[in-house]
Biotite code that builds the C-alpha atoms (Angstrom):
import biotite.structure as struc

atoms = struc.array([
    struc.Atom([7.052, -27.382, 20.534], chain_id="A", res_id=1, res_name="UNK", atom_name="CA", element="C"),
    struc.Atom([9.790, -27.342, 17.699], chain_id="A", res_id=2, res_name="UNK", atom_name="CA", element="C"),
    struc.Atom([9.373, -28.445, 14.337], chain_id="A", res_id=3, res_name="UNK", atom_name="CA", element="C"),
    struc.Atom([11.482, -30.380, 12.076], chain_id="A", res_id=4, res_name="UNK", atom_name="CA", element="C"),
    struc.Atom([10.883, -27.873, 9.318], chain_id="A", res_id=5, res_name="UNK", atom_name="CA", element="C"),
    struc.Atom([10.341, -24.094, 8.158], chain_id="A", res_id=6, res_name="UNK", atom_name="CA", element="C"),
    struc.Atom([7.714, -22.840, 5.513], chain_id="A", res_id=7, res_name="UNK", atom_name="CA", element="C"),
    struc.Atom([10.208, -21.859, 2.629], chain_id="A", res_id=8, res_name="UNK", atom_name="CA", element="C"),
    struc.Atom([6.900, -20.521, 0.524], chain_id="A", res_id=9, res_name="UNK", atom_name="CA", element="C"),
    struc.Atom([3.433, -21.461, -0.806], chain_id="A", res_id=10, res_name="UNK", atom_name="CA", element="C"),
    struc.Atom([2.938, -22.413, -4.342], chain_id="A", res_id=11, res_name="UNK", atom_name="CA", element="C"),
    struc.Atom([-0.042, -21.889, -6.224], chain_id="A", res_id=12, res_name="UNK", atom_name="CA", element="C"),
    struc.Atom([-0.926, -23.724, -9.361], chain_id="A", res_id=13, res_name="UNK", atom_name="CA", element="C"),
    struc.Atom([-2.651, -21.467, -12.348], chain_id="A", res_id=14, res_name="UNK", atom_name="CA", element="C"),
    struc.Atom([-2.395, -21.436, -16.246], chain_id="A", res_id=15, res_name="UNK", atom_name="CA", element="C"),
    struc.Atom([-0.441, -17.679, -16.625], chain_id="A", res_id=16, res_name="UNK", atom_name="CA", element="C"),
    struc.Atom([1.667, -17.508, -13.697], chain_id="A", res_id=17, res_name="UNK", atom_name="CA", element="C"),
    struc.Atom([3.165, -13.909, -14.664], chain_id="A", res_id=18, res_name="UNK", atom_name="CA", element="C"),
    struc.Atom([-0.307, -12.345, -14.376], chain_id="A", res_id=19, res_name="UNK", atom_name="CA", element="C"),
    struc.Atom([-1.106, -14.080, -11.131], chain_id="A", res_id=20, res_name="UNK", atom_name="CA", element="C"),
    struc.Atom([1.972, -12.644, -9.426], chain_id="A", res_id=21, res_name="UNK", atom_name="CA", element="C"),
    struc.Atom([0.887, -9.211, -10.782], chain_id="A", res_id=22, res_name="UNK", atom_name="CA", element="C"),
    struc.Atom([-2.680, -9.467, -9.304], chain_id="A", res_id=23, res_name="UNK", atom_name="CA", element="C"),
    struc.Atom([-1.122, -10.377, -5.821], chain_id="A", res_id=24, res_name="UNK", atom_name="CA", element="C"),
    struc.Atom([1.615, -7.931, -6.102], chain_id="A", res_id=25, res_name="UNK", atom_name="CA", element="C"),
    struc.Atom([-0.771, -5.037, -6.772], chain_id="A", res_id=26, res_name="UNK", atom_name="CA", element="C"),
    struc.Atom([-3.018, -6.686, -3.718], chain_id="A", res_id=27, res_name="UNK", atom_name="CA", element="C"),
    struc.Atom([-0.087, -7.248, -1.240], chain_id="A", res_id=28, res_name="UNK", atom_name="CA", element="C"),
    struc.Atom([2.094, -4.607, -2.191], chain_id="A", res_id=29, res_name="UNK", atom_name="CA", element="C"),
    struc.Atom([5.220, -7.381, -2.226], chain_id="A", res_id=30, res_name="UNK", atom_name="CA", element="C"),
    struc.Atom([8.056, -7.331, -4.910], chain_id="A", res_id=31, res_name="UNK", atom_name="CA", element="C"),
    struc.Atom([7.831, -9.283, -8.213], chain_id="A", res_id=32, res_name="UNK", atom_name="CA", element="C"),
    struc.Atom([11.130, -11.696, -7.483], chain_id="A", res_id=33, res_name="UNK", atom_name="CA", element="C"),
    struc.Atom([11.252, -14.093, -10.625], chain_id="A", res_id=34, res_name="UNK", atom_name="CA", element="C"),
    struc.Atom([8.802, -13.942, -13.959], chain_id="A", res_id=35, res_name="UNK", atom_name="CA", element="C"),
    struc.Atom([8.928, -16.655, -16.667], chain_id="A", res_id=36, res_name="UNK", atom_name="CA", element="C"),
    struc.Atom([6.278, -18.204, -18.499], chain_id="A", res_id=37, res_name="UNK", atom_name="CA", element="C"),
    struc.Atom([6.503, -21.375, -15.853], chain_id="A", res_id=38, res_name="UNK", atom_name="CA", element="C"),
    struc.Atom([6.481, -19.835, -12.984], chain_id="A", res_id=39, res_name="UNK", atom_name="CA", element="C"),
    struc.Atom([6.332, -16.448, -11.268], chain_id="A", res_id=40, res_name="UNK", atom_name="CA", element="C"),
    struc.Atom([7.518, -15.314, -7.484], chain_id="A", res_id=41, res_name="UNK", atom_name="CA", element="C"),
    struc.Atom([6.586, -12.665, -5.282], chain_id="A", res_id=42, res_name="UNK", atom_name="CA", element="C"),
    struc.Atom([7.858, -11.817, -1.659], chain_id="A", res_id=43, res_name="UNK", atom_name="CA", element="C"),
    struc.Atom([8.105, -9.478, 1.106], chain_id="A", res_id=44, res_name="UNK", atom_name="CA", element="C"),
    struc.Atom([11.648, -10.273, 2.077], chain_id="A", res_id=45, res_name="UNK", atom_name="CA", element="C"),
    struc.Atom([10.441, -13.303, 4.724], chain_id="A", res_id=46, res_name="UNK", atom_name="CA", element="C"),
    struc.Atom([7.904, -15.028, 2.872], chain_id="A", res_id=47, res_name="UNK", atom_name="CA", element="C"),
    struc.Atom([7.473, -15.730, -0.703], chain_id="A", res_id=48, res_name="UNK", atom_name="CA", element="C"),
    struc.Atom([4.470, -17.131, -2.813], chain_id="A", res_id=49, res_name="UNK", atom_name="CA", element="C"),
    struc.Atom([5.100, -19.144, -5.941], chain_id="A", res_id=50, res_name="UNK", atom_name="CA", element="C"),
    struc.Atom([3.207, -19.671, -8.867], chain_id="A", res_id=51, res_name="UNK", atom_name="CA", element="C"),
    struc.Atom([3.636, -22.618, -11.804], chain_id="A", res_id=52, res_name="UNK", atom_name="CA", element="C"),
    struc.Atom([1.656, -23.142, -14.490], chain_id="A", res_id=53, res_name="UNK", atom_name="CA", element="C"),
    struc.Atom([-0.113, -26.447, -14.421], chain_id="A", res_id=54, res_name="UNK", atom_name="CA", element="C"),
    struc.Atom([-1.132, -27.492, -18.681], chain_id="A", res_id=55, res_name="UNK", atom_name="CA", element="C"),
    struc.Atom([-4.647, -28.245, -18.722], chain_id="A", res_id=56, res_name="UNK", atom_name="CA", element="C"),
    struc.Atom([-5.143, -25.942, -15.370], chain_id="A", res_id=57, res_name="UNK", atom_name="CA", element="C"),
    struc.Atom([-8.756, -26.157, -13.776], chain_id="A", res_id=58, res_name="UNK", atom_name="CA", element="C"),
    struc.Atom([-9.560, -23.457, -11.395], chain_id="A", res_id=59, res_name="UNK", atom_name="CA", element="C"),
    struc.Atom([-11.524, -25.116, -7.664], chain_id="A", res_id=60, res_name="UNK", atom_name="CA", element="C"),
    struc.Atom([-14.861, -23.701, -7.642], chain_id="A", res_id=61, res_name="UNK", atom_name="CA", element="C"),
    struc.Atom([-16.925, -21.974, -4.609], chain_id="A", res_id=62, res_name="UNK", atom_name="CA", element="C"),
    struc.Atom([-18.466, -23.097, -3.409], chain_id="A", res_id=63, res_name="UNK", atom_name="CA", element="C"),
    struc.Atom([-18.909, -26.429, -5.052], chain_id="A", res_id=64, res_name="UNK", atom_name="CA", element="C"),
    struc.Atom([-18.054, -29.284, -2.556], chain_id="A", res_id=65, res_name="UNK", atom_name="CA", element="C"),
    struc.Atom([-17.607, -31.513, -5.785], chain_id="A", res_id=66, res_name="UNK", atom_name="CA", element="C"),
    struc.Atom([-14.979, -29.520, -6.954], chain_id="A", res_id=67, res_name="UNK", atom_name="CA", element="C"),
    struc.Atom([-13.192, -28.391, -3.542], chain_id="A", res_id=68, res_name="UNK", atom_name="CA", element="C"),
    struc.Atom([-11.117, -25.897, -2.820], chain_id="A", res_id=69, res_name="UNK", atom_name="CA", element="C"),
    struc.Atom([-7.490, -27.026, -2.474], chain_id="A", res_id=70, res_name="UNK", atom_name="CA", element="C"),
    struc.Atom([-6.244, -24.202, 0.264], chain_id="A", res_id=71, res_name="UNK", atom_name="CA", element="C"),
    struc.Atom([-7.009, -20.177, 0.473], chain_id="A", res_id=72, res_name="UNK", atom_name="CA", element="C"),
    struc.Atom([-5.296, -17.290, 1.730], chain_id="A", res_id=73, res_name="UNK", atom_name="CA", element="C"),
    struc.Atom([-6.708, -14.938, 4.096], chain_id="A", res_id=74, res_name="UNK", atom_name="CA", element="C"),
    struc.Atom([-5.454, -11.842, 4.667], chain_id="A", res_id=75, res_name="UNK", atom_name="CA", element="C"),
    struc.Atom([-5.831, -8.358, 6.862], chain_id="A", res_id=76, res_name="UNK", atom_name="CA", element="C"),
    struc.Atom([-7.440, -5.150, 5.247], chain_id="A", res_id=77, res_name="UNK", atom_name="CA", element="C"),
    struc.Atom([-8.014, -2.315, 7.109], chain_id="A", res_id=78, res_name="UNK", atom_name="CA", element="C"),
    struc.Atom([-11.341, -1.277, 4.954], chain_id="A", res_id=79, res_name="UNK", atom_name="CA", element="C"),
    struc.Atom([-13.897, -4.507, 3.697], chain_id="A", res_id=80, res_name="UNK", atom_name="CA", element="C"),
    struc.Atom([-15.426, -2.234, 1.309], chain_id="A", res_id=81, res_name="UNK", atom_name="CA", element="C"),
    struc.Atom([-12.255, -0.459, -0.025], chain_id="A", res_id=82, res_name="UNK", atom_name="CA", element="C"),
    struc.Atom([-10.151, -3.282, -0.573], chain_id="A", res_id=83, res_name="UNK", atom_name="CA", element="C"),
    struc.Atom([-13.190, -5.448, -1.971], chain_id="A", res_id=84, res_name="UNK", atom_name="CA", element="C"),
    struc.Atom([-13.538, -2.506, -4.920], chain_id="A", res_id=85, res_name="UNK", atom_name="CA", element="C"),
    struc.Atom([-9.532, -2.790, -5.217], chain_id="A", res_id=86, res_name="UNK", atom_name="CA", element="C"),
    struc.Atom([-9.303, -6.341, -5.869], chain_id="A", res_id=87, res_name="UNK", atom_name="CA", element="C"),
    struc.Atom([-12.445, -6.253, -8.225], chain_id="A", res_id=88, res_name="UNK", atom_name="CA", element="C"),
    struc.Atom([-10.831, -3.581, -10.337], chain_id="A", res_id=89, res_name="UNK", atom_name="CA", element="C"),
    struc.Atom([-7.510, -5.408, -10.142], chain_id="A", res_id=90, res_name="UNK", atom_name="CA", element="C"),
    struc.Atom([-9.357, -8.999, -11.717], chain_id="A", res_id=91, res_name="UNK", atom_name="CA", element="C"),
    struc.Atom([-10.849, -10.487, -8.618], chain_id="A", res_id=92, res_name="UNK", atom_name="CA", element="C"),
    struc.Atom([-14.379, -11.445, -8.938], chain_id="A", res_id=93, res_name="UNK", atom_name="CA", element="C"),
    struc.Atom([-16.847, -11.660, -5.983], chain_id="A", res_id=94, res_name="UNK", atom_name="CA", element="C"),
    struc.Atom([-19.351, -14.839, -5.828], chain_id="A", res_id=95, res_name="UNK", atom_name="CA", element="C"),
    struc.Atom([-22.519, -14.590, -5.038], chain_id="A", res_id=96, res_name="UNK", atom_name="CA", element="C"),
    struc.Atom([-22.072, -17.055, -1.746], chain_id="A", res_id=97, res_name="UNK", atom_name="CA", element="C"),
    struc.Atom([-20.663, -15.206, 1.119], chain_id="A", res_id=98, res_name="UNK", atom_name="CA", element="C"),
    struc.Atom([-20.337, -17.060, 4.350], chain_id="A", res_id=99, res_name="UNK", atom_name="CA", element="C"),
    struc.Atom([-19.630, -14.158, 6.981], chain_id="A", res_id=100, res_name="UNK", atom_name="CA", element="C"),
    struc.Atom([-19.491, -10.983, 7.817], chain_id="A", res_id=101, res_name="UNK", atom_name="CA", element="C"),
    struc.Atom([-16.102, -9.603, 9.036], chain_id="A", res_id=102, res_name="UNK", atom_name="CA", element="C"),
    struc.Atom([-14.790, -11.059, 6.004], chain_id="A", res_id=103, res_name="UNK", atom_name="CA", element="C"),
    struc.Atom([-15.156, -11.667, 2.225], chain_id="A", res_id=104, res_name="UNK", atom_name="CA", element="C"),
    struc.Atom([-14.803, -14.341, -0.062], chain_id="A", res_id=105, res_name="UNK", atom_name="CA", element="C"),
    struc.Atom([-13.125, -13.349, -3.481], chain_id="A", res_id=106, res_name="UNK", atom_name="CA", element="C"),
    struc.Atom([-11.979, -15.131, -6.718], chain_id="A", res_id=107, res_name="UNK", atom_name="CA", element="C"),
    struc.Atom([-8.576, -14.130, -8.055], chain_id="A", res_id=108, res_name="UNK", atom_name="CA", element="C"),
    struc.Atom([-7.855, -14.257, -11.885], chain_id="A", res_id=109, res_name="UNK", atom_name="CA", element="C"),
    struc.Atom([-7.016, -18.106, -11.814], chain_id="A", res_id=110, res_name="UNK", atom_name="CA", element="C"),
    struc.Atom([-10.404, -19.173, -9.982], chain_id="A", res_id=111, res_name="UNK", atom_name="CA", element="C"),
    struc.Atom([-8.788, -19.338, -6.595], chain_id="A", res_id=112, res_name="UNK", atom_name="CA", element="C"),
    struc.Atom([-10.728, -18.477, -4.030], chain_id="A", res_id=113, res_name="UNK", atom_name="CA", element="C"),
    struc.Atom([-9.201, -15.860, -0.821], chain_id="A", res_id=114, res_name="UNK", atom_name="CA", element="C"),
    struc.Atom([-10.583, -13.974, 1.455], chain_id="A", res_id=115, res_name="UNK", atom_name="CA", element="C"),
    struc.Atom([-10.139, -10.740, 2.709], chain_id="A", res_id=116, res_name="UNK", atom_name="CA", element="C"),
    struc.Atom([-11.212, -10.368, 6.898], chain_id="A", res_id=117, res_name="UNK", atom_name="CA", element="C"),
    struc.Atom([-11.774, -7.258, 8.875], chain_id="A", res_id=118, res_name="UNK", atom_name="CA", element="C"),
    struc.Atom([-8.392, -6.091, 10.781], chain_id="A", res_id=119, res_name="UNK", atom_name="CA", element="C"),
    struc.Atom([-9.431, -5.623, 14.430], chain_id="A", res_id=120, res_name="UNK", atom_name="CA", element="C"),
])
């Protein structure tokens, strides 16, 4: 099937966008492309993630159905328990709810949540 349309980037909303795109850098290892005090940009070189601050920003919460969750990334890591520590360190919380186990369910520094799954 062919689309009408190509994924230019996601865009997250979050209240400091400079030190959102410096959390995901550090996680993803991707470039820092634009940084203003509106919005921030990362990117590999194919894809790019956005991020704009949003006045009066209110973070979803996990795992409150009340309060969904408006999307979440999920992404590979070789080592659960490595890159886990790595995110924590970097401003990532981890809630106490965790609903698997080949992957984990973290909080980055603007209350969204992500989670990180088991390569295989």
């Amino acid at each position: 099937m062919t689309g009408i349309a190509t994924l230019a980037m996601v865009s997250l909303d979050c209240s400091d966008p400079a030190a959102l795109a410096e959390f995901y850098k550090r996680v993803l290892g991707w470039e820092i492309t634009h940084s203003q005090d509106e919005y921030a940009m990362i990117s590999d070189g194919k894809t790019s993630i956005g991020f704009g601050r949003m006045e009066n920003y209110a973070p979803p919460a996990w795992p409150d159905s009340v309060a969904p969750k408006r999307y979440h990334l999920d992404l590979y890591v070789d080592d659960l328990d490595k890159a886990e520590a790595q995110c924590v360190e970097w401003g990532a919380a981890k809630p106490d709810f965790q609903p698997g186990e080949t992957w984990r369910v973290l909080i980055d520094p603007a209350g969204h949540p992500f989670c990180i799954c088991q390569k295989s």
